[in-house]
C-alpha positions in Angstrom: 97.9 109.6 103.3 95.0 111.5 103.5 94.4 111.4 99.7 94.2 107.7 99.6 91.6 108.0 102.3 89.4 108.9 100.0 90.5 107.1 97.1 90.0 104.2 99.3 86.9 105.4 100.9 88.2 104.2 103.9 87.0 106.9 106.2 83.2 107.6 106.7 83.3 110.6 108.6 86.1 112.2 106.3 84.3 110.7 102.8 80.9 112.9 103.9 83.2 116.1 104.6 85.3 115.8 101.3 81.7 114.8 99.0 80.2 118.5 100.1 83.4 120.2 99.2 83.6 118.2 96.2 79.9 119.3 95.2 81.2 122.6 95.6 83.7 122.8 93.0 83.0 123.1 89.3 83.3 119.7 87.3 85.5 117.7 86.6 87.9 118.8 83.4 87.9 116.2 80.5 90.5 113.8 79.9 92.6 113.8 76.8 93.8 111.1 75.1 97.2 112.3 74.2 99.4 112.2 77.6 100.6 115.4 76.8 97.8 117.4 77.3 96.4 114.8 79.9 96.3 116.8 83.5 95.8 115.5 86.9 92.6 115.7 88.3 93.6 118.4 91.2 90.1 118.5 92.7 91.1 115.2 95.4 94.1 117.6 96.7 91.9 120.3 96.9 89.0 118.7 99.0 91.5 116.9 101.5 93.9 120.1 101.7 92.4 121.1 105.4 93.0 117.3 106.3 96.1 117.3 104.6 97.5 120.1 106.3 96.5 119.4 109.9 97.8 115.5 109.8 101.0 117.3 108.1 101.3 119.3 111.7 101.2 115.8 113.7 103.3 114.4 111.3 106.0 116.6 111.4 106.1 117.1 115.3 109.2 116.1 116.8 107.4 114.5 119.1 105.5 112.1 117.0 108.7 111.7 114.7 110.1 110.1 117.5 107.4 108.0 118.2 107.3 106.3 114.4 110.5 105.2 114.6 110.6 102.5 116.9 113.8 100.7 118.0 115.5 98.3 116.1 113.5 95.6 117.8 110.1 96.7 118.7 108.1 94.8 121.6 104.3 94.0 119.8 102.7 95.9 122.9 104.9 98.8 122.4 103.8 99.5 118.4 100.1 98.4 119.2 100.1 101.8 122.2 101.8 103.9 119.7 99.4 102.9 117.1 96.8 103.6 119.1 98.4 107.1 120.3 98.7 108.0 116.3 95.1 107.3 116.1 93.9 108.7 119.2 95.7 112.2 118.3 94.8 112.0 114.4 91.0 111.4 115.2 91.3 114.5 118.1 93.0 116.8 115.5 90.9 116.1 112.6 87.5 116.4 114.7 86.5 112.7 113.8 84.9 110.1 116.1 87.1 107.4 114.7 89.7 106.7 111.9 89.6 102.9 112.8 86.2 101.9 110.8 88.0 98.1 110.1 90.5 97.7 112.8 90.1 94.0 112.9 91.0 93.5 108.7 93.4 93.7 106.7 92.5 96.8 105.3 93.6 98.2 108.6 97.3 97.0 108.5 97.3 98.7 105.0 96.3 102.0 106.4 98.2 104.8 105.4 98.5 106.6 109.2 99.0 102.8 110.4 102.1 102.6 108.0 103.4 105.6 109.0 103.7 104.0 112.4 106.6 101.9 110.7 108.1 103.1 108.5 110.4 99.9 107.9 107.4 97.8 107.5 107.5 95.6 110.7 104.1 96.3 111.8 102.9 93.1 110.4 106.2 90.7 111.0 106.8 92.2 114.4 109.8 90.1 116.3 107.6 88.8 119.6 108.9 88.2 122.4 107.0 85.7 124.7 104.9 88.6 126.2 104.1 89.5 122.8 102.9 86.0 122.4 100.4 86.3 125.6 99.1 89.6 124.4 98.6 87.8 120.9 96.9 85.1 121.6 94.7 87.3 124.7 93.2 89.2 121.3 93.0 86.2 119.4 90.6 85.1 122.0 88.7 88.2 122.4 87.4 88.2 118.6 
């Protein structure tokens, strides 16, 4: 997850942490040809290991476990709060203002932490019920 934060450059605040650590490590090793001797390039795990370890805490919490796996069904209103709780707990642990740079694209629904949410992939064909419907079209109106 956090890895394809910055692969992605996704996430300002975590990009300008992970560029500093990354200027502090020697350079990069040179690729060989033959895929035998090729080697991963080990320095993105090392720059997003403090990340990587505290999202692994939240991740692994009962508590949040129980929270990403929503009911067969899921009510649209439902997932949206427990997106937002995932958010609002990531950004708090990770000392980050926001992790939701492009909340309105779809760059957003491909997030890793917003995919984590559902893990069965319903977060973009969400069975509405007529509520869902009203709270749909009130934030189609809002943008």
């Amino acid at each position: 997850m956090v890895r394809s934060w910055l692969l992605n450059k996704s996430q300002p605040h975590l990009l300008s942490r992970w560029n500093d650590r990354l200027a502090q490590l020697p350079p990069k090793e040179a690729i060989y040809g033959n895929i035998i001797r090729r080697r991963v390039d080990e320095r993105e795990y090392i720059v997003t290991y403090p990340e990587f370890v505290t999202l692994l805490g939240m991740l692994a919490d009962p508590a949040w476990r129980a929270q990403r796996a929503p009911r067969r069904w899921v009510n649209l209103s439902h997932h949206r709060r427990t997106i937002n709780a995932a958010y609002t707990e990531a950004e708090h642990r990770l000392n980050v203002p926001t992790l939701r740079e492009r909340l309105h694209s779809h760059t957003f629904s491909n997030d890793a932490l917003f995919r984590w949410t559902d893990p069965l992939g319903r977060s973009l064909m969400l069975v509405m019920t007529p509520d869902d419907h009203d709270a749909l079209r009130d934030e189609t109106q809002q943008i």
